[in-house]
MMTF fields as JSON, N, C-alpha, C and O atoms, coordinates in Angstrom:
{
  "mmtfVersion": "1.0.0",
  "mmtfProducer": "UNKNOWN",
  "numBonds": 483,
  "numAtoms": 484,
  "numGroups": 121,
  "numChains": 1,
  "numModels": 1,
  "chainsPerModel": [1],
  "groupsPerChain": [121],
  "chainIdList": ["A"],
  "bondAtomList": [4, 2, 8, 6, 12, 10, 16, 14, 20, 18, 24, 22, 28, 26, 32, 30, 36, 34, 40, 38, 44, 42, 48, 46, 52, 50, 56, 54, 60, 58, 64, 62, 68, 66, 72, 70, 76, 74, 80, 78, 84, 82, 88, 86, 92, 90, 96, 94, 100, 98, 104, 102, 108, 106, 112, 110, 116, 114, 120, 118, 124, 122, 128, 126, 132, 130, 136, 134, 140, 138, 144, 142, 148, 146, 152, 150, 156, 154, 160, 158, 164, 162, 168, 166, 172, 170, 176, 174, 180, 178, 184, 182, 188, 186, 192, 190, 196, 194, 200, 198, 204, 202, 208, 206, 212, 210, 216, 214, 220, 218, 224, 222, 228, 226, 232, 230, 236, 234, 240, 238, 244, 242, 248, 246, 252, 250, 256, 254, 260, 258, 264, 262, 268, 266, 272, 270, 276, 274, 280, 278, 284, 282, 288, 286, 292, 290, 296, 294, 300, 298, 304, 302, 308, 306, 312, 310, 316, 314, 320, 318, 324, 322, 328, 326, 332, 330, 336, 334, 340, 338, 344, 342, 348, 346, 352, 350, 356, 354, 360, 358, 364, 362, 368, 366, 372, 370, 376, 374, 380, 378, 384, 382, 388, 386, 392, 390, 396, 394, 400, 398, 404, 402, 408, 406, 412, 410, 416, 414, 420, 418, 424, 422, 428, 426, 432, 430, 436, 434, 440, 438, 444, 442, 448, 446, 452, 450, 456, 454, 460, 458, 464, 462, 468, 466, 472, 470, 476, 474, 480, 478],
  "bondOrderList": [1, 1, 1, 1, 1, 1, 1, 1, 1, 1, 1, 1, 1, 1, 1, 1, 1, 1, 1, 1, 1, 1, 1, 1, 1, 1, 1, 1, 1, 1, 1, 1, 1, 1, 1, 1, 1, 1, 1, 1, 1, 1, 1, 1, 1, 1, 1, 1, 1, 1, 1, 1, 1, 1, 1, 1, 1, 1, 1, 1, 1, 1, 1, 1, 1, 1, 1, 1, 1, 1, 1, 1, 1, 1, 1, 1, 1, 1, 1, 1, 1, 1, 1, 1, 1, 1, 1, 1, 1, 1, 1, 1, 1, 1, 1, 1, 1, 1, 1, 1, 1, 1, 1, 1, 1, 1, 1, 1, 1, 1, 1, 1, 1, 1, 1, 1, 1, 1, 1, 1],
  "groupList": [{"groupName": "UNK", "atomNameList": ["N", "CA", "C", "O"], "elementList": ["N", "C", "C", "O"], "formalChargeList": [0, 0, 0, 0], "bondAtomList": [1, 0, 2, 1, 3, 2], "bondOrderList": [1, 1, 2], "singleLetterCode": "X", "chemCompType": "L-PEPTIDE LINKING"}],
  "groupTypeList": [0, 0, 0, 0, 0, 0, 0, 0, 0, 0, 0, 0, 0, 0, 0, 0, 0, 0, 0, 0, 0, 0, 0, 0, 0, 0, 0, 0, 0, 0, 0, 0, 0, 0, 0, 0, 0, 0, 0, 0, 0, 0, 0, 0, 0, 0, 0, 0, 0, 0, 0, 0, 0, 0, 0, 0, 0, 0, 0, 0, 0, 0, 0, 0, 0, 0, 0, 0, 0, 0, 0, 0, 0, 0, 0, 0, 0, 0, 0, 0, 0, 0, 0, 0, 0, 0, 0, 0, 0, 0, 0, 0, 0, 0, 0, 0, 0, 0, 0, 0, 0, 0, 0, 0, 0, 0, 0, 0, 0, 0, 0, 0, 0, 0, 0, 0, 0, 0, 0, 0, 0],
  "groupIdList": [1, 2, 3, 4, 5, 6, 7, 8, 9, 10, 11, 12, 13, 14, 15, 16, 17, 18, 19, 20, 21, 22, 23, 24, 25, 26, 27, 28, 29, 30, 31, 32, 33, 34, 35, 36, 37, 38, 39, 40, 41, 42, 43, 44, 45, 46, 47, 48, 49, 50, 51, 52, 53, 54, 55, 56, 57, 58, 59, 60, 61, 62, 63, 64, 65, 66, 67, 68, 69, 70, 71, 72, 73, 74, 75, 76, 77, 78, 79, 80, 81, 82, 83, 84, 85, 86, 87, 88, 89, 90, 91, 92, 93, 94, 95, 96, 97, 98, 99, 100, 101, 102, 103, 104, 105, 106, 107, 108, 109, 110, 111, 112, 113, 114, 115, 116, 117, 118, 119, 120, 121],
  "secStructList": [7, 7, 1, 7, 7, 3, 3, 3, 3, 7, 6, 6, 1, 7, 2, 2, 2, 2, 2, 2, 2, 2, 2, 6, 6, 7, 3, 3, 3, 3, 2, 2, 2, 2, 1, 7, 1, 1, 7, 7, 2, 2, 2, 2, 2, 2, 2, 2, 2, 6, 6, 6, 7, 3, 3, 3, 3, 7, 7, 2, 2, 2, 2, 2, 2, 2, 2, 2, 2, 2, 2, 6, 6, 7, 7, 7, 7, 7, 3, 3, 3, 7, 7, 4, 4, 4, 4, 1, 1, 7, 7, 6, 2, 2, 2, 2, 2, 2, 2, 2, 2, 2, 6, 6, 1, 1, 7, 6, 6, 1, 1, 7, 1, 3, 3, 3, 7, 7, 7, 7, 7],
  "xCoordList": [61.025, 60.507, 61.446, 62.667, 60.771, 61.527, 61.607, 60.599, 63.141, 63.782, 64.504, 64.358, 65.661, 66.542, 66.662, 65.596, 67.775, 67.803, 68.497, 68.839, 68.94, 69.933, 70.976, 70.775, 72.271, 73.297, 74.356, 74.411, 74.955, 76.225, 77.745, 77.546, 78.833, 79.975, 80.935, 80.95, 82.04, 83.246, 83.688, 83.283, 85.181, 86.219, 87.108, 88.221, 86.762, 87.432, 87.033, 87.848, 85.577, 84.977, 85.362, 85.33, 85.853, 86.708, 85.715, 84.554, 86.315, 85.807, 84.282, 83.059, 85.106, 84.312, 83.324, 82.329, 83.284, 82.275, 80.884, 79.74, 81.443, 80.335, 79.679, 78.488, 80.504, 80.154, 79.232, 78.437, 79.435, 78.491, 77.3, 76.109, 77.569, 76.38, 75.552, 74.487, 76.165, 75.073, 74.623, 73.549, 75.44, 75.149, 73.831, 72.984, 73.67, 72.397, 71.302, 70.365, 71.567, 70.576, 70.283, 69.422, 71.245, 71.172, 71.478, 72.146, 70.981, 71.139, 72.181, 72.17, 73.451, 74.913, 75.234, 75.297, 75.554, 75.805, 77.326, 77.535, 78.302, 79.46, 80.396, 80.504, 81.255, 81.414, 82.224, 82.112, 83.154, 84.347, 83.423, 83.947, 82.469, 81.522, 81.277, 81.249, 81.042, 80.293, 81.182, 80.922, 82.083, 83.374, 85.1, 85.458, 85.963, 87.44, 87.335, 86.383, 88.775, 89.505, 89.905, 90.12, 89.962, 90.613, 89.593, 89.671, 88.779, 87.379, 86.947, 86.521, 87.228, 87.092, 86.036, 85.047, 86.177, 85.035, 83.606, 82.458, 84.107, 82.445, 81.602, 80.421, 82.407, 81.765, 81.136, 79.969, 81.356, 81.185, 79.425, 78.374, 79.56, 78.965, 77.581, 76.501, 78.091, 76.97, 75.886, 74.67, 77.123, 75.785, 75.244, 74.459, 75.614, 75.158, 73.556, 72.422, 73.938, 72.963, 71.438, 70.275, 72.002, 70.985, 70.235, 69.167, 71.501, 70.331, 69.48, 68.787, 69.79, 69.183, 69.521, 68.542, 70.786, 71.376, 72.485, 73.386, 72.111, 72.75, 74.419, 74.578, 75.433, 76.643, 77.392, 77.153, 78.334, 79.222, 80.775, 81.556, 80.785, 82.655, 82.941, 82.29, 84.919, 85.48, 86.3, 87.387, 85.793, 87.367, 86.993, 86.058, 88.048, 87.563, 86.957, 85.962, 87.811, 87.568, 85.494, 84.827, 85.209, 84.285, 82.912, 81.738, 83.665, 82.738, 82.416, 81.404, 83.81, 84.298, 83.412, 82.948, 82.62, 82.102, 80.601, 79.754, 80.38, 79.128, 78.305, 77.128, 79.817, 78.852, 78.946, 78.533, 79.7, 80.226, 78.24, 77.368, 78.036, 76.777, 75.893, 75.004, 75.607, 74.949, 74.815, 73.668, 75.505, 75.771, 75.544, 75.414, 75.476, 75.121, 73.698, 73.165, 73.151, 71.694, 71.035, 69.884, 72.489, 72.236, 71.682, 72.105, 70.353, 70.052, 70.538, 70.74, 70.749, 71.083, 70.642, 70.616, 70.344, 70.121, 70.475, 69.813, 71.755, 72.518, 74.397, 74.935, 74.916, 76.256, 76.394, 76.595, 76.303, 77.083, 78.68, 79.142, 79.377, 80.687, 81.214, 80.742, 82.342, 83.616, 84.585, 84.944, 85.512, 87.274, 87.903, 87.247, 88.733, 89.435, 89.64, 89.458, 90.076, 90.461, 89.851, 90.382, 87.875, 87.533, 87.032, 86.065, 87.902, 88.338, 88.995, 88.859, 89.695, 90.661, 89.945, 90.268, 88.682, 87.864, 86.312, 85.293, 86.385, 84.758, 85.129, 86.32, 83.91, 84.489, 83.214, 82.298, 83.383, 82.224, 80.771, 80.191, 80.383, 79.22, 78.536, 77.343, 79.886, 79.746, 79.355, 78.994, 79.508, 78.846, 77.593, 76.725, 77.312, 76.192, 75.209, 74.067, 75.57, 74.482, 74.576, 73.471, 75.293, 75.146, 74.109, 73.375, 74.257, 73.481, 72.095, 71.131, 71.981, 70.347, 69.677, 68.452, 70.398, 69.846, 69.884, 69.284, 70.398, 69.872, 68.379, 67.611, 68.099, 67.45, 66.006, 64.996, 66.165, 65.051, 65.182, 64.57, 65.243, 65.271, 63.933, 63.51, 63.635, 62.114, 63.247, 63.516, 63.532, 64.404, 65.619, 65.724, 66.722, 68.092, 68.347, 68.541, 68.274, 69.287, 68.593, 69.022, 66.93, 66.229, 67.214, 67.831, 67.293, 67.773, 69.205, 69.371, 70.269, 71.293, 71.709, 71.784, 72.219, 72.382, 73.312, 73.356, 74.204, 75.619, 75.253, 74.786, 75.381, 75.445, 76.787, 77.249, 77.573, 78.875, 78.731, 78.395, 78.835, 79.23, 80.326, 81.5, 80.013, 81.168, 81.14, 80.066, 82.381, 82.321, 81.795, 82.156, 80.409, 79.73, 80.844, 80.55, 82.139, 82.695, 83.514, 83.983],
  "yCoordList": [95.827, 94.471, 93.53, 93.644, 92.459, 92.17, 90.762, 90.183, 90.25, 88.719, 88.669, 89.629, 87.552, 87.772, 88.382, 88.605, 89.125, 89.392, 88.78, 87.652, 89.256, 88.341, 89.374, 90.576, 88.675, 89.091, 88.738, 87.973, 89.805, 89.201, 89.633, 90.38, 89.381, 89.247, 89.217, 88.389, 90.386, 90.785, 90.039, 89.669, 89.799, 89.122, 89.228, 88.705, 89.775, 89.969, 89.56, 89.578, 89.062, 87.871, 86.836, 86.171, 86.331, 84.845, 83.647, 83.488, 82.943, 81.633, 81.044, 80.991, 80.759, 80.126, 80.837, 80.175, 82.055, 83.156, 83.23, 83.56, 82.774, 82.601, 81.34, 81.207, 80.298, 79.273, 78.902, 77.961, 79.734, 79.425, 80.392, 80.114, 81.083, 82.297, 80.809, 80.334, 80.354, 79.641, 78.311, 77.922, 77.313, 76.56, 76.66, 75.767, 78.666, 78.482, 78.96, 79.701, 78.473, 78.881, 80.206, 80.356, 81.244, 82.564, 82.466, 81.611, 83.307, 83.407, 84.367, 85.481, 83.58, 84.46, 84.269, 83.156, 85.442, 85.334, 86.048, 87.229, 85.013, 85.861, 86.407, 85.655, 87.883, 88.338, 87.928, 88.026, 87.402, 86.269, 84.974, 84.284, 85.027, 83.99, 84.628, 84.024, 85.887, 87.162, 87.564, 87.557, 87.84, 88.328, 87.843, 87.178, 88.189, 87.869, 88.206, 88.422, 88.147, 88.462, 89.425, 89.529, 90.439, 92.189, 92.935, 93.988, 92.246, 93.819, 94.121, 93.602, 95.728, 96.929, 96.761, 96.183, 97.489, 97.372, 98.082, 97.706, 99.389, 100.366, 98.644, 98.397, 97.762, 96.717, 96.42, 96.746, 95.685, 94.644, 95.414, 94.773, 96.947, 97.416, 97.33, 96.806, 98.172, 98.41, 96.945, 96.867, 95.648, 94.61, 94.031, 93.103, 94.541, 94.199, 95.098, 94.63, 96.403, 96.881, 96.6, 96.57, 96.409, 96.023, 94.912, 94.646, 93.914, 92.879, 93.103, 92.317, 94.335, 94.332, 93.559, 92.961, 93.001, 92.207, 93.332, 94.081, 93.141, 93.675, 93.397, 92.188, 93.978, 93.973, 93.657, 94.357, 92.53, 92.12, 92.154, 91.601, 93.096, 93.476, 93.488, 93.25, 94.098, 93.839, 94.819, 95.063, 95.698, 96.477, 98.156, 98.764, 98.547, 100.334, 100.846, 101.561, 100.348, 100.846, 100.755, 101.65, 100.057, 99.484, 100.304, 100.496, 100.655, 101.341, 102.929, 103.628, 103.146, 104.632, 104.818, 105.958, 103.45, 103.784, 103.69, 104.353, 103.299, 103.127, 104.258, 104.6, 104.737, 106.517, 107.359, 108.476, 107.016, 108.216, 107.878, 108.738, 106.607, 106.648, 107.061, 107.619, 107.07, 107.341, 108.653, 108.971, 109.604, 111.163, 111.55, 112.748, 110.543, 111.186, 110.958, 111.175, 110.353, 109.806, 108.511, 108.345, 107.57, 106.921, 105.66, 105.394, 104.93, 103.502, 102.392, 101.973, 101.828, 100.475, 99.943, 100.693, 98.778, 98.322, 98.736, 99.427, 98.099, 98.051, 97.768, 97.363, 98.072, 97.28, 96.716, 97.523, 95.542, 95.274, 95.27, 94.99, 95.689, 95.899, 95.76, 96.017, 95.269, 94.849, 95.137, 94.895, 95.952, 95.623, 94.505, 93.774, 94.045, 93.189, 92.407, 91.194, 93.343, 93.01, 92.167, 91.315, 92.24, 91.458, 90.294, 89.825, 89.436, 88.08, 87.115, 85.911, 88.128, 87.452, 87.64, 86.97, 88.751, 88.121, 87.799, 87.966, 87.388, 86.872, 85.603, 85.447, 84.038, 82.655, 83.084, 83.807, 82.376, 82.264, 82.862, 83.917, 81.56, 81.358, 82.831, 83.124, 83.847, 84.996, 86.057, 87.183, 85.402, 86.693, 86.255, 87.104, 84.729, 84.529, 84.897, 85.307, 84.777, 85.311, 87.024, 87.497, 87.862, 88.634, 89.229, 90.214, 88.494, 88.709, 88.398, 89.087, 87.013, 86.919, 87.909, 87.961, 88.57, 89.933, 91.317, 92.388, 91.059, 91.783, 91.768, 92.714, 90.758, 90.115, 89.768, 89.408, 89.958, 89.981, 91.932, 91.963, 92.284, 94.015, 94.652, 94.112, 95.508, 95.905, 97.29, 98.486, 96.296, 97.183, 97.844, 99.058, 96.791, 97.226, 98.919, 99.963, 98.758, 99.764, 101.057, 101.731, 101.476, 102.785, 103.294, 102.819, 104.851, 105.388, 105.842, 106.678, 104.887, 104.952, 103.891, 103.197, 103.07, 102.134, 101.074, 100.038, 101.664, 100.734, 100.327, 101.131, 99.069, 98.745, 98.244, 97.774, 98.326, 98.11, 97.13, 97.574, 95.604, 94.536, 94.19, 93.968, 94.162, 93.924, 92.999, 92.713, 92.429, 91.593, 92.148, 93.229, 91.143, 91.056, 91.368, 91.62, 91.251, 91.542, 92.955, 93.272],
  "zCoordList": [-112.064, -112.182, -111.428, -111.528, -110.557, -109.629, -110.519, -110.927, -110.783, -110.877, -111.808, -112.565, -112.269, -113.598, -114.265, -114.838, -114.792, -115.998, -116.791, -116.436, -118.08, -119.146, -118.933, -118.757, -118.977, -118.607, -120.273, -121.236, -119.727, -120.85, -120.064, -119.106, -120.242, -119.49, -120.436, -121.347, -120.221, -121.254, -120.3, -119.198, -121.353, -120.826, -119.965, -120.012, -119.294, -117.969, -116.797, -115.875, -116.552, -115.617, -115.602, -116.637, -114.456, -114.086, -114.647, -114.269, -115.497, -116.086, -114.679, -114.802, -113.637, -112.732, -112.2, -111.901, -111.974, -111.987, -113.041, -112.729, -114.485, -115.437, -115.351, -115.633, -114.926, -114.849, -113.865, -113.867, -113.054, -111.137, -111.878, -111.737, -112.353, -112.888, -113.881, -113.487, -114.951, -115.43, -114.963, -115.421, -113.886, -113.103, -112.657, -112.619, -112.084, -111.202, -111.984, -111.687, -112.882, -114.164, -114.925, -115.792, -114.394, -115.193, -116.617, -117.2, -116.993, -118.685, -118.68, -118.158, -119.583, -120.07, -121.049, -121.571, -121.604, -123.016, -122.834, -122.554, -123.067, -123.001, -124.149, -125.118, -124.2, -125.161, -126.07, -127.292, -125.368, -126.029, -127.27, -128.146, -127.01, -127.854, -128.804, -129.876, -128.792, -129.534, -130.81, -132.013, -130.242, -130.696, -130.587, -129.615, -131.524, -131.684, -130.073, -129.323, -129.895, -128.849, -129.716, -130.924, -128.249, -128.256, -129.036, -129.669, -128.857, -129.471, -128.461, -127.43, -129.19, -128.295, -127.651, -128.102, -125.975, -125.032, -125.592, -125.355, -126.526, -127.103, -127.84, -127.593, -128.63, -129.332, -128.558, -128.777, -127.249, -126.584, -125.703, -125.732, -124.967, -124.517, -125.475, -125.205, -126.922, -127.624, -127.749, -127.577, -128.2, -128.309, -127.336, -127.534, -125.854, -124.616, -124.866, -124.761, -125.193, -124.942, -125.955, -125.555, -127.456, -128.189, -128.256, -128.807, -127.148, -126.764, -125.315, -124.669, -125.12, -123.552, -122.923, -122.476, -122.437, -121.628, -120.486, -120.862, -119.381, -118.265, -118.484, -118.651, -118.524, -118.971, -117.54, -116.556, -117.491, -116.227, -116.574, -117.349, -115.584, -116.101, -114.427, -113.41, -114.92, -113.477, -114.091, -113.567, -115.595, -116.33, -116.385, -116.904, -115.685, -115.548, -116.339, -116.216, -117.737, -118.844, -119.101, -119.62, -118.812, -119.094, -118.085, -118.403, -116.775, -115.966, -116.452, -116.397, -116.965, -117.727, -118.446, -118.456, -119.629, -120.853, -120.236, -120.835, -119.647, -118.728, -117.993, -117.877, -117.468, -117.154, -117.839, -117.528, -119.362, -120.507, -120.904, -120.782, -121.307, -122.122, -121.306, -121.949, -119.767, -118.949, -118.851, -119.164, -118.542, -119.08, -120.525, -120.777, -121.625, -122.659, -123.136, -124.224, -121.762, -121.95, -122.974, -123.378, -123.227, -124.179, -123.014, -121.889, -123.981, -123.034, -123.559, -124.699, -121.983, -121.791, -120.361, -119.385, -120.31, -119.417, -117.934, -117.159, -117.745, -116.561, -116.832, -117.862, -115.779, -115.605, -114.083, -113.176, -113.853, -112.563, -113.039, -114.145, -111.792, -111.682, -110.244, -109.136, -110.679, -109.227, -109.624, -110.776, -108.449, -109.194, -109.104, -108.362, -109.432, -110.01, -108.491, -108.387, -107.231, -105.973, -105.467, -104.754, -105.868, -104.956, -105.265, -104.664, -106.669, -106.889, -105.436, -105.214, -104.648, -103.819, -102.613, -101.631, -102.523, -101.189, -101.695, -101.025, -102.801, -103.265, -103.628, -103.897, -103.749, -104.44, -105.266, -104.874, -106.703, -107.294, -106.809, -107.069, -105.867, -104.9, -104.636, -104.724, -104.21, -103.747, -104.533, -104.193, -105.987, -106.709, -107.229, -107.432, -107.543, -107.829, -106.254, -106.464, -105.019, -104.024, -104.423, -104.158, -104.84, -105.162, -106.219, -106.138, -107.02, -108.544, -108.085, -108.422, -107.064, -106.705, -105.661, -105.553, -105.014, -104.531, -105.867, -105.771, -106.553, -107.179, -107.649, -107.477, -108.173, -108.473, -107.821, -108.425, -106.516, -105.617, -105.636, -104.568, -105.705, -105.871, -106.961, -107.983, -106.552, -107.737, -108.743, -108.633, -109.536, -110.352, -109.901, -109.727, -109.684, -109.335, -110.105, -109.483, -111.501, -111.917, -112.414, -113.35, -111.345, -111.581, -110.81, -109.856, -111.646, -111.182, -111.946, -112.834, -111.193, -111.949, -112.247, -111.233, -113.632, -114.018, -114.046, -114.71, -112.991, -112.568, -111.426, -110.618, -111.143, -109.553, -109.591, -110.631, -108.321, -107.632, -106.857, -105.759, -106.84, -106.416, -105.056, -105.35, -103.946, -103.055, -101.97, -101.442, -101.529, -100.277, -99.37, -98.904, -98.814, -97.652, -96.289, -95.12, -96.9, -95.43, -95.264, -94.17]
}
């Protein structure tokens, strides 16, 4: 299905990143809202997934648990993911044009359910 989804974002997505994400009107639900600080990433994943919200990280850990549930055939939506690196060649702007190609896509995450996020350059 081609256009938005609802997103949610552990704490490890740069403040201004969520912010350009809901600027351009995406729906974010972020986990830090959800939850204390320092709950565990399985927390954070699981209520991503029971709300059917596409999960936005930048934390290994997090990609780790992503293809653990993916291999164990458990559903969830999606994960977009970036490493940490490409804060210093992406601005905001750059991931929300990112997220809207996803978005124009007829179902980013058939198939396999992580997409990998990277500089256009």
């Amino acid at each position: 299905m081609i256009g938005r989804f609802p997103l949610y974002t552990d704490a490890d997505v740069h403040g201004p990143v969520v912010k350009a994400l809901q600027s351009a009107g995406w729906d974010v639900l972020r986990g830090i809202d959800m939850h204390p600080e320092k709950t565990g990433d399985d927390i954070h994943f699981a209520r991503a997934a029971k709300e059917q919200r596409v999960l936005v990280s930048n934390d290994l850990d997090m990609k780790m648990l992503a293809e653990r549930w993916f291999l164990e055939g458990r559903i969830y939506r999606g994960l977009v993911w970036w490493p940490r690196s490409h804060y210093s060649a992406m601005g905001p702007g750059d991931f929300v044009a990112a997220f809207e190609e996803l978005a124009a896509r007829d179902d980013p995450f058939a198939g396999y359910p992580i997409v990998h996020i990277k500089p256009e350059h």
